[in-house]
C-alpha angles and dihedrals in degrees: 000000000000101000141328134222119222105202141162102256116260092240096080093067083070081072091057097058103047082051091057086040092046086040097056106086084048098051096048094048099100132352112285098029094096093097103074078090087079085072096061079042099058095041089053091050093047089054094042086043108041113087153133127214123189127195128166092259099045154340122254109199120196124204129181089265111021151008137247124210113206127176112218079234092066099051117098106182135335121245117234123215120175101223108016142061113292127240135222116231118210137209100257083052097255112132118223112208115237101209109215090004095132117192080252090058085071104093096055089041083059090048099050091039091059088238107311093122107059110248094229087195086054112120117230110255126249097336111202113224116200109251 
């Protein structure tokens, strides 16, 4: 495995489009109001932009405007939330949002990442029971 890309699945530019379709009677309901369809077209742009891709040397975290650059030396832990994108801590404390990094995706981040996120559905190796 060389890296892997976190996205938004495609399908929610499908959403995006019925909004600018619904939109439509609305928009050309009077001059000016055209630009309600700024609002499909931000959405689109924030699906197509918003990514994450993990190889074993770093993280590369796409927002809608910019981009961040982490070396897997410089993380210190990831945050967990439940139901939302995950975040890499670094060392200095600052959190570095991984857009489309669900808590499910962490079995294949510790996998890329050659085990320096912890797998939590790893079993513990050769346990020694007293006999």
């Amino acid at each position: 495995m060389d890296k892997l890309v976190f996205r938004i699945p495609a399908p929610a530019l499908i959403a995006a489009a019925a909004i600018a379709i619904c939109a439509t009677p609305f928009a050309w309901g009077a001059p000016g109001l055209q630009a309600v369809y700024l609002l499909p077209l931000g959405f689109g742009w924030w699906v197509v932009r918003n990514r994450t891709t993990v190889d074993p040397t770093r993280l590369v975290a796409r927002g809608t405007f910019g981009k961040r650059v982490v070396a897997w030396d410089d993380v210190k832990a990831i945050k967990v939330v439940p139901k939302g994108w995950l975040s890499a801590v670094l060392a200095d404390g600052s959190l570095v949002r991984l857009p489309a990094v669900r808590a499910g995706h962490l079995p294949a981040l510790s996998a890329i990442s050659r085990g320096r996120v912890p797998d939590p559905k790893a079993t513990p190796e050769s346990v020694e029971s007293p006999e």
